[in-house]
Every structure is written in structure tokens, then in C-alpha cells.
TORLO-569869 format. One record per residue (C-alpha): residue in one letter; x, y, z. Coordinates in steps of 0.1 Angstrom, whole numbers, padded with zeros to 4 digits. Last residue first. Layout:
# TORLO-569869
R / A / X / Y / Z
...
***
This chain:
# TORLO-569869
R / X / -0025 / -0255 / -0094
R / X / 0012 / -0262 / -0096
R / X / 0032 / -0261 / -0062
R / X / 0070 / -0266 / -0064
R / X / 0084 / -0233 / -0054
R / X / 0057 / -0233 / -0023
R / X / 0070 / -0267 / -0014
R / X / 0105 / -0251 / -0006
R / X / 0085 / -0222 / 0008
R / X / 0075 / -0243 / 0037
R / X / 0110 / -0255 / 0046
R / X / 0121 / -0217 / 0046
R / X / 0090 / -0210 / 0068
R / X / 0094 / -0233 / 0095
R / X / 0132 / -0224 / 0097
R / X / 0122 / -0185 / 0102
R / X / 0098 / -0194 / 0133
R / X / 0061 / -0202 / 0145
R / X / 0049 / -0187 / 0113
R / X / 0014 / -0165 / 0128
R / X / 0009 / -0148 / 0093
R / X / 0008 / -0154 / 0059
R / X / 0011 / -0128 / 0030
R / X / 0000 / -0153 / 0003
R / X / 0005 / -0138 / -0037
R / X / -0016 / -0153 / -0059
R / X / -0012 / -0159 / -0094
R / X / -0027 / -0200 / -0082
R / X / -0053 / -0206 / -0059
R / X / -0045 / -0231 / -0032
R / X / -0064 / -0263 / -0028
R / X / -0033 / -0290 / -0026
R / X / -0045 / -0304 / 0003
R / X / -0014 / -0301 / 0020
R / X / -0009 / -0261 / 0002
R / X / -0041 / -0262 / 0020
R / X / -0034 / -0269 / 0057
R / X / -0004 / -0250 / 0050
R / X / -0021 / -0217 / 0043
R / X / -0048 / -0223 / 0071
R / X / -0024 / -0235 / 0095
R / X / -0001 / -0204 / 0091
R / X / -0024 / -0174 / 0088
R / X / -0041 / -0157 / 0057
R / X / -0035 / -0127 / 0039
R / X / -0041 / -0122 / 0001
R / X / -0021 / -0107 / -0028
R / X / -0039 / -0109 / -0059
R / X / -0025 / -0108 / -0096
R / X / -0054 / -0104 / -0124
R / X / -0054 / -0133 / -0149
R / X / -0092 / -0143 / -0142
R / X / -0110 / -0115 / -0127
R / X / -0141 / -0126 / -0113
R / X / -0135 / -0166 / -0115
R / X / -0102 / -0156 / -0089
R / X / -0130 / -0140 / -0065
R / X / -0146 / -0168 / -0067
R / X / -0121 / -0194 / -0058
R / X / -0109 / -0167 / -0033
R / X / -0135 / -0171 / -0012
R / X / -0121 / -0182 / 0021
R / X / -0088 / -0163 / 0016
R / X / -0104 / -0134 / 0009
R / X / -0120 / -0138 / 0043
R / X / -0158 / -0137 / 0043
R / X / -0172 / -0099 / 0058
R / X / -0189 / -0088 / 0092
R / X / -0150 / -0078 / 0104
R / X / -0127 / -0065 / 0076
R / X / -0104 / -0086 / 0053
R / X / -0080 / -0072 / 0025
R / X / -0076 / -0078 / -0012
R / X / -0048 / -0064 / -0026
R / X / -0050 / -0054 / -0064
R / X / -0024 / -0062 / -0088
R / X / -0006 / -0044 / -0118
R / X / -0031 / -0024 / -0126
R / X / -0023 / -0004 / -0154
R / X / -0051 / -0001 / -0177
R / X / -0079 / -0004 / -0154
R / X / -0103 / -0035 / -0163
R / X / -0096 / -0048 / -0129
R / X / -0111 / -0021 / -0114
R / X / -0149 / -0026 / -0125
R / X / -0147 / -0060 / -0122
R / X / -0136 / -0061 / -0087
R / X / -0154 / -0032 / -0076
R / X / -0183 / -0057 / -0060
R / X / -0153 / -0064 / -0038
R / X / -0157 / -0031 / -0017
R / X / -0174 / -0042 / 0016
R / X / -0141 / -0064 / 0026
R / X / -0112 / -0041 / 0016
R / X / -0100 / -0037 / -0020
R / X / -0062 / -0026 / -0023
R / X / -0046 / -0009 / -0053
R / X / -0014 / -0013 / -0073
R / X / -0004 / 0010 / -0102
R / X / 0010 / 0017 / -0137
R / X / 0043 / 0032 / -0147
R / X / 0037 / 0066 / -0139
R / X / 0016 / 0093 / -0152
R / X / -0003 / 0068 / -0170
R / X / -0015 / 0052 / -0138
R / X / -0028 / 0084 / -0125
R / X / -0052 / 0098 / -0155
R / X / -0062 / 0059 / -0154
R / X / -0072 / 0070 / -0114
R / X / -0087 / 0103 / -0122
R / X / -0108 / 0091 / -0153
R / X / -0123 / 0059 / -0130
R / X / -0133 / 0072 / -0097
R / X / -0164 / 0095 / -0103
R / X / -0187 / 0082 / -0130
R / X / -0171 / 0048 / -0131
R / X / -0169 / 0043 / -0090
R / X / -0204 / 0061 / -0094
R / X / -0220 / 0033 / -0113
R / X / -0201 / 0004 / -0089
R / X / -0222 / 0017 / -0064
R / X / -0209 / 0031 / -0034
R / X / -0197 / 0024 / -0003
R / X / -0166 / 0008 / -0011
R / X / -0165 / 0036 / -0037
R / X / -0147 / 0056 / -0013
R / X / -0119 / 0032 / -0005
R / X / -0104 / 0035 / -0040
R / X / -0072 / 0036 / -0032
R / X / -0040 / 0041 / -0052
R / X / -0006 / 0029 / -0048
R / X / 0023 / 0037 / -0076
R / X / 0044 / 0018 / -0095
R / X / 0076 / 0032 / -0113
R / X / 0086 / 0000 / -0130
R / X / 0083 / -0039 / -0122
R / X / 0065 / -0043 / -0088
R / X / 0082 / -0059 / -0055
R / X / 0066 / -0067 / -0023
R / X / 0028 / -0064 / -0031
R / X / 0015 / -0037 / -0007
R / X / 0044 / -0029 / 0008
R / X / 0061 / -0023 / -0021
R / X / 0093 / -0015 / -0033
R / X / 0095 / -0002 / -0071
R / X / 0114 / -0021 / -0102
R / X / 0139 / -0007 / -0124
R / X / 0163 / -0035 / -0106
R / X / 0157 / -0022 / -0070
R / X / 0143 / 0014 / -0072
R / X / 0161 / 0044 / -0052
R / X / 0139 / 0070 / -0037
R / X / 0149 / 0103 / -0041
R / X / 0132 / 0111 / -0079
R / X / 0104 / 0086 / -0069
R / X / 0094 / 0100 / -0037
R / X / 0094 / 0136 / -0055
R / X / 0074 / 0122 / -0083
R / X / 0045 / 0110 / -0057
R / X / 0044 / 0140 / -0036
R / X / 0040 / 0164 / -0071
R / X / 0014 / 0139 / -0086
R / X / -0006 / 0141 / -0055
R / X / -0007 / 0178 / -0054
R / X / -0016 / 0178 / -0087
R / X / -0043 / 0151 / -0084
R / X / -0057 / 0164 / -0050
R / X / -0069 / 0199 / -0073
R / X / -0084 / 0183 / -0100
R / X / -0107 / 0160 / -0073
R / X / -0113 / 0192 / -0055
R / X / -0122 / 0215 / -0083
R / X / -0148 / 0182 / -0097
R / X / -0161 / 0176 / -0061
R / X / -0170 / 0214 / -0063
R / X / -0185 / 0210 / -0099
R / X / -0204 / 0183 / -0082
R / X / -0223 / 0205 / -0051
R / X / -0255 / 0185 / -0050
R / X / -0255 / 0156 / -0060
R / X / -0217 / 0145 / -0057
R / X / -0212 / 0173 / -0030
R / X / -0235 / 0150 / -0007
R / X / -0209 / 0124 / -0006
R / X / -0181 / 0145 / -0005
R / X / -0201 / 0163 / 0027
R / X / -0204 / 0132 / 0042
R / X / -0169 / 0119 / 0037
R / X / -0154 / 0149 / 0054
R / X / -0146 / 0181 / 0035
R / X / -0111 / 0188 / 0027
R / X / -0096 / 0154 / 0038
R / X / -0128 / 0135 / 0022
R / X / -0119 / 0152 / -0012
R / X / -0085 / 0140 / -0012
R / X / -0105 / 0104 / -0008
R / X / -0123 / 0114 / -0036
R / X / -0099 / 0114 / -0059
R / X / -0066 / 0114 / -0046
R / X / -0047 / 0103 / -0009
R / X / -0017 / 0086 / -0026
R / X / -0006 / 0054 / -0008
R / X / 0031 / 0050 / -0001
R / X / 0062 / 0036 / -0022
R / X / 0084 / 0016 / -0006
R / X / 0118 / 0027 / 0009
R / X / 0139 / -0001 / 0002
R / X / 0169 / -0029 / 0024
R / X / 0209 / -0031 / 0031
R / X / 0227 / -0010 / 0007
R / X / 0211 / 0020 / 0019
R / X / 0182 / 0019 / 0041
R / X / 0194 / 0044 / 0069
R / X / 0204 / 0070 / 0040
R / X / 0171 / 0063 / 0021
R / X / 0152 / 0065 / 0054
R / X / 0170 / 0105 / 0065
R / X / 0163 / 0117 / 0032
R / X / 0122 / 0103 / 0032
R / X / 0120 / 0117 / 0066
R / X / 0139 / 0151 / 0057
R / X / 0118 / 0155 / 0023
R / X / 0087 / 0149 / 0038
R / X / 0096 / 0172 / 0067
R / X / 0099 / 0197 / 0046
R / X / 0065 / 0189 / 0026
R / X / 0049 / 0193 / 0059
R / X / 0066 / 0233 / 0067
R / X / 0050 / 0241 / 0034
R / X / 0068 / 0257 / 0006
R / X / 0062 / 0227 / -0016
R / X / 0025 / 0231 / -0013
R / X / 0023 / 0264 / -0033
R / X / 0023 / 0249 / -0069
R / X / -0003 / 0227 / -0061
R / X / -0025 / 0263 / -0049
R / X / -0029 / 0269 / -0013
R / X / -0067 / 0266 / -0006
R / X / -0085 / 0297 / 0005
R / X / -0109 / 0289 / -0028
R / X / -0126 / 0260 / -0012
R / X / -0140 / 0282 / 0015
R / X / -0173 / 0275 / 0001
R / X / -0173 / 0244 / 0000
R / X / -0178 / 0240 / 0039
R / X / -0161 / 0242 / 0071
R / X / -0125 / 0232 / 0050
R / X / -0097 / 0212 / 0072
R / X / -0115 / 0178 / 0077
R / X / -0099 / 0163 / 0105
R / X / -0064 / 0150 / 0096
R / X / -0049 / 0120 / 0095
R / X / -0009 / 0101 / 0107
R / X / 0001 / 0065 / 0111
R / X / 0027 / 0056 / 0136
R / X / 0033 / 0021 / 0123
R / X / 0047 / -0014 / 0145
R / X / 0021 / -0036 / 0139
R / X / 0007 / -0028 / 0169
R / X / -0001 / 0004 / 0162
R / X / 0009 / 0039 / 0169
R / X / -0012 / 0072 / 0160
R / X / -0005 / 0102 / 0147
R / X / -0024 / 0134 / 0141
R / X / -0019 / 0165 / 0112
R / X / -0040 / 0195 / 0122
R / X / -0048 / 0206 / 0084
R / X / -0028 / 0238 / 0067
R / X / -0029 / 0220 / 0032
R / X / -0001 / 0202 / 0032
R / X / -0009 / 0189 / 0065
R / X / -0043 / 0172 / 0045
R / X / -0015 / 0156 / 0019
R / X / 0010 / 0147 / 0047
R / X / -0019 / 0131 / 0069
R / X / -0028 / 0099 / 0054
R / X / 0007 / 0077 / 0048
R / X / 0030 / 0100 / 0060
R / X / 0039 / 0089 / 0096
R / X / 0035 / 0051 / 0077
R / X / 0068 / 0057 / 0054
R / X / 0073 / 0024 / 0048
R / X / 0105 / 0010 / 0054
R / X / 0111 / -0022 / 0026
R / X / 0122 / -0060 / 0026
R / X / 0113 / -0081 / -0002
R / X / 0089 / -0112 / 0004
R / X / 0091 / -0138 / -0020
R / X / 0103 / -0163 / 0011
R / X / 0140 / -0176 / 0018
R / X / 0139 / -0159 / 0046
R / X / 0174 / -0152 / 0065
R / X / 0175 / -0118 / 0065
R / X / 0140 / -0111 / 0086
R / X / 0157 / -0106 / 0117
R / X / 0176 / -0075 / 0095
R / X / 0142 / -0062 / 0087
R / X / 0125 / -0051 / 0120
R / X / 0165 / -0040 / 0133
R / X / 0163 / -0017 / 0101
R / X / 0126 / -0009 / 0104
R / X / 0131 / 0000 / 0141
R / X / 0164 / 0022 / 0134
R / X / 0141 / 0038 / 0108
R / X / 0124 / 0051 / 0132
R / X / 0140 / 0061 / 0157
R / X / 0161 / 0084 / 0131
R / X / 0128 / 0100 / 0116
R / X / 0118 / 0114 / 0152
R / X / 0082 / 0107 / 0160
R / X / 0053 / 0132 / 0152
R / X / 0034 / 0129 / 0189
R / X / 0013 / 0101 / 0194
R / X / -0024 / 0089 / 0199
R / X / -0032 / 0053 / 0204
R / X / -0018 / 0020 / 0204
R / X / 0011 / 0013 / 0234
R / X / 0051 / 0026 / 0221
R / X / 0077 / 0010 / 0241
R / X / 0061 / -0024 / 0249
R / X / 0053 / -0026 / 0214
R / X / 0080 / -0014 / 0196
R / X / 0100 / -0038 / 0217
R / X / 0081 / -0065 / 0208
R / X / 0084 / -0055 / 0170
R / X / 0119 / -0058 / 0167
R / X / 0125 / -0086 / 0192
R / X / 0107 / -0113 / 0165
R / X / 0071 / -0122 / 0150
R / X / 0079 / -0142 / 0118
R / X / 0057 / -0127 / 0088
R / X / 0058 / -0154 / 0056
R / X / 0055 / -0140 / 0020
R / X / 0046 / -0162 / -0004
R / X / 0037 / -0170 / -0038
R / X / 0014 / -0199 / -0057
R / X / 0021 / -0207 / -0092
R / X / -0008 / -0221 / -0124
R / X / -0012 / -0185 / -0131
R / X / 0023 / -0171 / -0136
R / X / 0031 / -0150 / -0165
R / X / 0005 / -0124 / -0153
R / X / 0033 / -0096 / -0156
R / X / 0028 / -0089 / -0117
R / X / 0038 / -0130 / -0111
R / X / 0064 / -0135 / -0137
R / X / 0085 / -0106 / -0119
R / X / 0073 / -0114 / -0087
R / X / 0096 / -0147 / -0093
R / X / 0123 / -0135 / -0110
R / X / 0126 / -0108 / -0084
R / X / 0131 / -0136 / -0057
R / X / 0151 / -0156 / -0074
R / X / 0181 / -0129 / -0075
R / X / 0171 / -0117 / -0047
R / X / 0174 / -0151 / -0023
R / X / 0198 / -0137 / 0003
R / X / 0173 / -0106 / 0013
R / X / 0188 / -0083 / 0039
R / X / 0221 / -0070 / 0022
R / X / 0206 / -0055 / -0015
R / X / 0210 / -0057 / -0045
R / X / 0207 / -0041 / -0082
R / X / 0202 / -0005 / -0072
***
């Protein structure tokens, strides 16, 4: 696909991400502005936070296609995708024979998890096989969802990619975190079967998106980091967040570079309590960028980026921050450059096309 109806800058727009995610572009800053419209008022008064049934696939991409068409006008680095939230957890434990659950939130996703689905270890071998999963009822509704968003999406906006639930997060599906945890010590050759198994399974979920999903100019939708040149996927490494960085590189590092090379590379997201991983993840062959998220009893990225730019040098970062704090910089001229700015609280769509103007300009 080489355009599309709800972005009128594209052409600039790719150029730009484009220099960012190959690390051409440390010394410029990058935006994406969210303006709160109807879209998402409605899905709020229509759909309060909390438990859900599975929603119908036509209501919702009607919401991401009135969500996206207010956003036409932007003149911002952002690129407008559906993601495919009801899948974003659950579809790899549903696979598996877990009690999928949903759950709206206010940012307009119906997310989906499972409790653990395995008592203990030893039921381990009850498991379907990678090859089996396609036959489930889950992976059918996969296919419909992702079928029905391509056709509502067409011409107009992307399906981004979503996150793959691997390593020991697959692990946490079949067993709960504690038990994973525990298994490391004293069950590993278990954690080792599970780990194995979530990769093939993962691989087979991922491939399918990318053989329906349609790319924009070779490149994948994100909603992590907008736009990515190639077949990108998005990993996690929310495990090791409380962990060493020793058993990130014991347990997380093979599985993940195993990933990556499957595909074209990928993107990952750091959340408050996992930044000492920085160093350890930024040497991945692959990674494209890493999002760096914000979580209550931690700095803001945004606070301490300076830092976390001297820890990783060249590596892309997309960071979220609100209006007066982004402007009230880009003033001062204190903003880190190869950063992408996801920024918040825009009073309206005018307000953000001036803005961007001076983000096109800005040289750290």
C-alpha cells in the first residue's frame, strides 16, 4: 500500500520516521500530538472501565475509523492504525484452552487475559501442540477480527502490529508469574519446554498478521512507534522488570534475537521499574526502538531522559509527555533529540499543526 486517506502529510511523514528508526536523525525531535474528540467520548459514556463481554469486530472498527478520521487533519508524525487490543493478551492463553477476559478502558481498548490455565508443571504435556492451535475456535476469531479490520481500514488508515506474549511472559499465561519465577530454580527445563513452546505459537500468530495485514510502503503500522521500516514485530520483556539484568541475559536474550531474525527486527517497551534493561536491550540486533513508559512510584521518562539518552546513545525512543511540558521545552529549547514525543492534553488540531511547524525546525 503506498497511501492512505486519513494522513495528508504521508509522504513527509514516512521520510521522517524513516531517518528516525534507521538512527539517521539524532540532532531531530518528533511528534505525535493526541487531540481528545467525539470518538472517544462516546466510547466512553458507552462502554465504562471494567469487565466485558468479547465485542463484535464491526463496532469496533467503526470506533477506530470515526477515532481516526477526526485525526485527518494532523500534520504531526503520527500514522493512523486499529489495534487489535481484544487480542493483545488473551488470544495466545485462549489458544491454549484458557478463560479468555476483556476489559474496556478509557482510552478506548477492550483488552483481553487469561488466568493461568496449567495447575502446575506437571500438566504441561496436556498442552495442544503449535501445530494444533490453528484449529482452535480463538485462532478463528483471530482471523475474522483481523479480516473484518483490514476491510474496514482499507484505503483509508493500518492495522498495526500487536504485542507477542513469548518468553517468559508465555510462561506467566501457563503458570502464573510465581510459579515462572520459581520454575527458573527449580523447575528450569520446564521454563525451557514452555519458553520453546510460546515461540512457535507466537511465530505462527505473528506471520499470519503479516501475510493478511497490508504494510504501508514496505513498512509495518505501529502503535508503539507509528511507522517502522520492514516486517517489525513488538516484543516485551516485562518479566525481567523484576529481575536482574543477569537473568534478562540468561533467560530473555536467545528467545527474543531468535524473534527479531524471524522478521525484520523489532520494537519493545520498558516500563518504569525495568530501565536498568536499557543497556542490556539496546545491544539486541534488531531493535528498532524501545518505548519507554511511566508507572506510579517512578521519574517520568520524560524527566530523565537526558540520562536515559547518555545510556544508549543512537537508540530511537518514543516517550509520552503532556502539552505544556513538551512546549514549555521545545521554548526552552531543552528537548532531546532521536526521540519520538507522544504528547497528550493538545487543546485542539490547529494547536498542534502550528506546534509541529517548530518541531520540523528544532536542532538539538
Amino acid at each position: 500500500m503506498d497511501s492512505i486517506d486519513y494522513k495528508v502529510n504521508l509522504d513527509e511523514t514516512i521520510e521522517r520516521l524513516s531517518a528516525l528508526y534507521n538512527r539517521e536523525a539524532p540532532d531531530r525531535v518528533f511528534a505525535a500530538f493526541d487531540v481528545l474528540g467525539p470518538a472517544l467520548e462516546h466510547f466512553r459514556t458507552e462502554h465504562p472501565e471494567g469487565f466485558c463481554p468479547y465485542p463484535d469486530p464491526g463496532e469496533r472498527i467503526a470506533f477506530w475509523d470515526a477515532l481516526l478520521a477526526e485525526r485527518r487533519p494532523l500534520e504531526d508524525d503520527s500514522v493512523p492504525s486499529a489495534y487489535l487490543s481484544e487480542f493483545d493478551q488473551g488470544l495466545y492463553g485462549g489458544l491454549l484452552g484458557g478463560d479468555v477476559q476483556f476489559m474496556c478502558h478509557d482510552n478506548g481498548w477492550i483488552s483481553s487475559m487469561v488466568a493461568p490455565i496449567l495447575s502446575g508443571w506437571d500438566a504441561f504435556d496436556s498442552l495442544p501442540g503449535p501445530e494444533e492451535v490453528t484449529a482452535c475456535p480463538w485462532f478463528e476469531r483471530y482471523l475474522r477480527q483481523l479480516e473484518v479490520f483490514v476491510r474496514g481500514a482499507e484505503g483509508k488508515f493500518g492495522v498495526s502490529h500487536f504485542i507477542l506474549i513469548d518468553g517468559l511472559n508465555f510462561a506467566f499465561e501457563l503458570v502464573g508469574a510465581t510459579r515462572t519465577y520459581e520454575g527458573l530454580l527449580l523447575e528450569p527445563e520446564m521454563v525451557r519446554r514452555a519458553v520453546a513452546l510460546g515461540f512457535e505459537i507466537n511465530l505462527r500468530v505473528q506471520r499470519t498478521f503479516f501475510e493478511r495485514a497490508p504494510r504501508l510502503r514496505e513498512g509495518t503500522y505501529s502503535n508503539m512507534v507509528q511507522w517502522v521500516p520492514g516486517r517489525v514485530v513488538s516484543e516485551s520483556v516485562d518479566p525481567f522488570h523484576m529481575t536482574s539484568v543477569e537473568y534478562f541475559e540468561e533467560w530473555g536474550r536467545a528467545n527474543i534475537e531468535r524473534m527479531f531474525s524471524a522478521f525484520d527486527g523489532g520494537v519493545l517497551h520498558l516500563h518504569g521499574n525495568g530501565r536498568h534493561l536499557l543497556e542490556a536491550v539496546s545491544t539486541l540486533p534488531g531493535l528498532r526502538a524501545v518505548f519507554l513508559g511511566d508507572d506510579r512510584g517512578f521519574p517520568l521518562a520524560f524527566d530523565v531522559l537526558g540520562d536515559l539518552r547518555r545510556r544508549a546513545e543512537d537508540l530511537p525512543f518514543v516517550v509520552q509527555t503532556d502539552f505544556r511540558s513538551f512546549t514549555g521545552k521545545l521554548d526552552a529549547g531543552l528537548l532531546t533529540g532521536g526521540v519520538l514525543y507522544q504528547v497528550s492534553g493538545v487543546p485542539d488540531i490547529e494547536s498542534a499543526n502550528q506546534t509541529m511547524g517548530r518541531v520540523r525546525k528544532y536542532r538539538v
